[in-house]
N, C-alpha and C positions, 0 to 999 in steps of 0.2 A: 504494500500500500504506500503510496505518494505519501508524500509530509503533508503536503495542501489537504488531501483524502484524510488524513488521520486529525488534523485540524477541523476540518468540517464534521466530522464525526463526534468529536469533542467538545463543538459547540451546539449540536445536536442533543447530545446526551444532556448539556450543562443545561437548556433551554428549558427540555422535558423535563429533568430533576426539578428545575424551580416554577413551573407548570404546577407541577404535582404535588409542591409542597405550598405551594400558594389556593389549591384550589381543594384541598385538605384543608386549609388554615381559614378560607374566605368565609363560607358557612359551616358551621357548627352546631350540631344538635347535639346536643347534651343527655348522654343515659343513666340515668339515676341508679339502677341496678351492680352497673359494672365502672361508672366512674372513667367512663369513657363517651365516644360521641361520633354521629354517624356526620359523613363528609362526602364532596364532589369527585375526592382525588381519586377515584376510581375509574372515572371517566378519563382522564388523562393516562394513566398507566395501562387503560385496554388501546386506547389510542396509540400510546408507545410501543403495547405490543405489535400492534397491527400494523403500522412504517418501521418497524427496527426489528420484528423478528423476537426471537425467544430470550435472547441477553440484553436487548433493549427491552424489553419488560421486567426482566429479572433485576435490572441493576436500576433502571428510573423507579420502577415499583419498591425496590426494597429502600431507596436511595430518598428521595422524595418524599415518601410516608414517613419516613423513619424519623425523618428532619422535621417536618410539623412534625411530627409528635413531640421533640426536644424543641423547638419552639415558642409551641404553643403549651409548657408547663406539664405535659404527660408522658414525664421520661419514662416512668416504670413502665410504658408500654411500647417503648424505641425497640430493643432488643427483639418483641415478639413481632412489631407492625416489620422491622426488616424480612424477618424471614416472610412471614405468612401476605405478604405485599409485596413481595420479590416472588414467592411461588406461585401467586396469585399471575403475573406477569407473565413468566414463564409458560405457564400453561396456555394463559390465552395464545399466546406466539407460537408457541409450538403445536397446539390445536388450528392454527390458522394456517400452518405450514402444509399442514395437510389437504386432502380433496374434500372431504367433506369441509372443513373449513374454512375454503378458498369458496365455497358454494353457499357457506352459512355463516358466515362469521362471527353471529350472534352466537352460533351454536360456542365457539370457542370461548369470545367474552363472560356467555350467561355460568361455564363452568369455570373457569376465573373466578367470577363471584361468588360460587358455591363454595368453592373452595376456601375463600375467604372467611364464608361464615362460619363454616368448619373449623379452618386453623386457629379466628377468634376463640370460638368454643373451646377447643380443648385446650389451648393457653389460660382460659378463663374459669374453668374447672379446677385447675390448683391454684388460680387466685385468690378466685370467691366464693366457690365450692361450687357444686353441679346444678345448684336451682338457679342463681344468680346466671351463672354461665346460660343456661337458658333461655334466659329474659332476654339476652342478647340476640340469638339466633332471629327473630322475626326485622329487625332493623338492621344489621346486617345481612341479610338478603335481600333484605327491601334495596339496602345503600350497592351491594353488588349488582343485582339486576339493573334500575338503573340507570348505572355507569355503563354499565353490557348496551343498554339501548343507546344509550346518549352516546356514547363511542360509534358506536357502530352508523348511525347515524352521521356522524361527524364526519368521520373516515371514510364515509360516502360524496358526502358534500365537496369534500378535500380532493376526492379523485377526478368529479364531475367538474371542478372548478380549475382542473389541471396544476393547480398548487402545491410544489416539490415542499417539501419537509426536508 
């Protein structure tokens, strides 16, 4: 890869990270149960996946979340939103790498966000213990799905509109 190439790729990534830490941080719902809070940054990190492939989700998703999270005052949950917003990434990209996901893309984003609500859950099971963890489950899918639409949506627009990323 060109220096210029590696360059442009780096301001790619640095763009999306502060994308995704900004639209994490913009609105904020606040959940009483688990002391955490449902956000937009989901939308951008299916978006990441979707122009960058499976390490542009894994590293804007884990990268970006993680950072609102230490931001916005909810460090205890940096550590866990890295992985499980990095896997979360990962999967959408690498579900969209495929045929059926080149055909559905939704289909790739909507399990991204399952995924999410999952990985929250059982991080939040030895938090809070397993009924708290619960409570989470319906707004985190709610906030994964979505992001799966609104992405998906976007990344449409984005293509229609001929506008390189």
């Amino acid at each position: 890869m060109r220096e210029n190439d590696r360059l442009r790729l780096l301001v790619k990534y640095a763009v999306l990270i502060a994308m995704t830490t900004v639209m994490t941080i913009a609105i904020r719902i606040p959940t009483v149960a688990t002391n955490g809070y449902l956000n937009l940054g989901d939308m951008v990190v299916f978006v990441a996946a979707l122009l960058m492939g499976k390490s542009g989700g894994l590293i804007i998703g884990g990268l970006g979340s993680s950072l609102a999270d230490i931001i916005a005052g909810y460090t205890h949950y940096a550590p866990i939103t890295l992985i499980v917003k990095g896997i979360e990434g990962y999967i959408a990209g690498a579900l969209f790498e495929t045929k059926i996901g080149k055909k559905m893309p939704l289909f790739a984003t909507a399990i991204g966000g399952i995924w999410m609500a999952l990985g929250y859950y059982l991080a939040e099971i030895f938090m809070y213990g397993a009924e708290a963890a619960l409570v989470s489950i319906p707004g985190n899918l709610a906030q994964g799905i979505f992001g799966a639409i609104t992405s998906v949506v976007f990344y449409k627009a984005l293509n229609r509109s001929r506008i390189r990323i």
